[in-house]
C-alpha positions as CSV (number, residue, x, y, z in Angstrom):
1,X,78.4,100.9,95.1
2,X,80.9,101.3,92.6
3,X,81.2,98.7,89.3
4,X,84.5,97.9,87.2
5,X,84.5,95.9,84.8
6,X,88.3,95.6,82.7
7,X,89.1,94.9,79.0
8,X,91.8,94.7,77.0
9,X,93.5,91.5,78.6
10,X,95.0,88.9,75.8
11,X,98.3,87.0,74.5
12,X,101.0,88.9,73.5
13,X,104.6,88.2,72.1
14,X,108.0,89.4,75.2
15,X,108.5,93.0,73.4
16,X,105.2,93.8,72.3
17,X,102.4,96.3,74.0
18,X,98.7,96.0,75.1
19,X,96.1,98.6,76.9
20,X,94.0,97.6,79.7
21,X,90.8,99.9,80.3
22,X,88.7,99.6,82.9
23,X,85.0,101.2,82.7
24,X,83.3,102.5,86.1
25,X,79.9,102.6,86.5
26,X,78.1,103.4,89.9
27,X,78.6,106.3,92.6
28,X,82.0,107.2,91.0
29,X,81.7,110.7,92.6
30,X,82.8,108.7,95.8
31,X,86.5,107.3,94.6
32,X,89.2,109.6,95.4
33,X,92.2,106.6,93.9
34,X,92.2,104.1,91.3
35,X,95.1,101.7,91.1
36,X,95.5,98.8,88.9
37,X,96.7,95.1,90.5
38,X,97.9,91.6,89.2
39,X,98.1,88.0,90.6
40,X,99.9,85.6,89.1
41,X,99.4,81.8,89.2
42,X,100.8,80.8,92.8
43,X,101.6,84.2,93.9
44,X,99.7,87.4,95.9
45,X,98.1,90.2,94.4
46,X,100.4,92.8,94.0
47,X,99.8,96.7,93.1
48,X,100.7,97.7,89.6
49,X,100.1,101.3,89.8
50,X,98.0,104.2,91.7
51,X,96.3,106.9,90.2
52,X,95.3,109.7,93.1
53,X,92.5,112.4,92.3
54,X,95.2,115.0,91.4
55,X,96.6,112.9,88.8
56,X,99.6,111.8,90.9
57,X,101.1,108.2,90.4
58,X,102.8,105.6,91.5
59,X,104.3,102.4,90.1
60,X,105.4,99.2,91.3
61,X,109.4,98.6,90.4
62,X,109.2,95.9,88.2
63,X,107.2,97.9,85.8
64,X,108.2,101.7,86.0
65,X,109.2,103.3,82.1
66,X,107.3,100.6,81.0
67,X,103.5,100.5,82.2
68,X,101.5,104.0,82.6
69,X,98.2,104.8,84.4
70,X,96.1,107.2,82.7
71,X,92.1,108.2,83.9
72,X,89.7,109.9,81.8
73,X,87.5,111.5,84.6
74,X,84.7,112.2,81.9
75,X,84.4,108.8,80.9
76,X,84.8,107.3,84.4
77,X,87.8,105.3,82.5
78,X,90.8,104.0,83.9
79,X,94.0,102.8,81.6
80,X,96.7,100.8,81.9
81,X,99.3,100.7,78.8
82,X,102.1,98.1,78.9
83,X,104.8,98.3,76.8
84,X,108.1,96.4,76.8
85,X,106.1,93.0,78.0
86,X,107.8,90.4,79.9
87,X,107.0,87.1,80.2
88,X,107.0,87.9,83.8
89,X,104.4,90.3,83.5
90,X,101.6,87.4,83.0
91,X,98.8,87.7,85.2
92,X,94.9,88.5,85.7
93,X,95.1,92.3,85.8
94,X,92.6,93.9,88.3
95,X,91.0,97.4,88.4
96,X,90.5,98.9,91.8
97,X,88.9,102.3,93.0
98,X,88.9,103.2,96.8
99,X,86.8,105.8,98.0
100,X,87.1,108.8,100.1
101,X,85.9,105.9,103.3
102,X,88.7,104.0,102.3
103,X,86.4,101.0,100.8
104,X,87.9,99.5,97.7
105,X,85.6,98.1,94.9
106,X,87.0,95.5,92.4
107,X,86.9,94.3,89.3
108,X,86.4,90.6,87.5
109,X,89.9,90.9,86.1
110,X,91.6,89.9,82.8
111,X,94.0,87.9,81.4
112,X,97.4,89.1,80.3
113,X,99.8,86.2,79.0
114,X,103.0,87.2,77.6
115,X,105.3,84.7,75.6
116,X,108.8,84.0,75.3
């Protein structure tokens, strides 16, 4: 069993920045990717960003030059930074680690409102 639990949510101003962490605790020796999702009110849970075990990413459109995924392997931490925010980035961020079996492990999620 793997445990993630996120920080860093809050209200921010269009324009401005925030960093999402996201502490694992647990077997963490058994996740290979880490990826960060968000849901907005009414809409699916969509990916963010993927970080692989070889420090390769990936990033949804809507956010690439403007969000980056960082891990800190030693301190079973995950990042998100966010800079540029849009109003249409609002959403409960999520933290999610898939292992090398391909089961995925989530977080409680936090709230990022960004206003106009």
């Amino acid at each position: 069993q793997v445990q993630l639990v996120e920080s860093g949510g809050g209200l921010v101003q269009a324009g401005g920045s925030l960093r999402l962490s996201c502490a694992a605790s647990g077997s963490t020796s058994s996740i290979n990717t880490y990826t960060w999702h968000r849901q907005a009110p009414g809409k699916q849970r969509e990916l963010v960003a993927r970080i692989s075990l070889d420090g390769s990413t990936i990033y949804a459109d809507a956010v690439k030059g403007r969000f980056t995924i960082s891990r800190d392997r030693a301190k079973n931490a995950l990042y998100l930074q966010m800079n540029s925010l849009k109003p249409e980035d609002t959403a409960v961020y999520y933290c999610n680690a898939i292992s090398w079996t391909a089961r995925g492990f989530w977080g409680q999620g936090t709230q990022v409102t960004v206003s106009s």
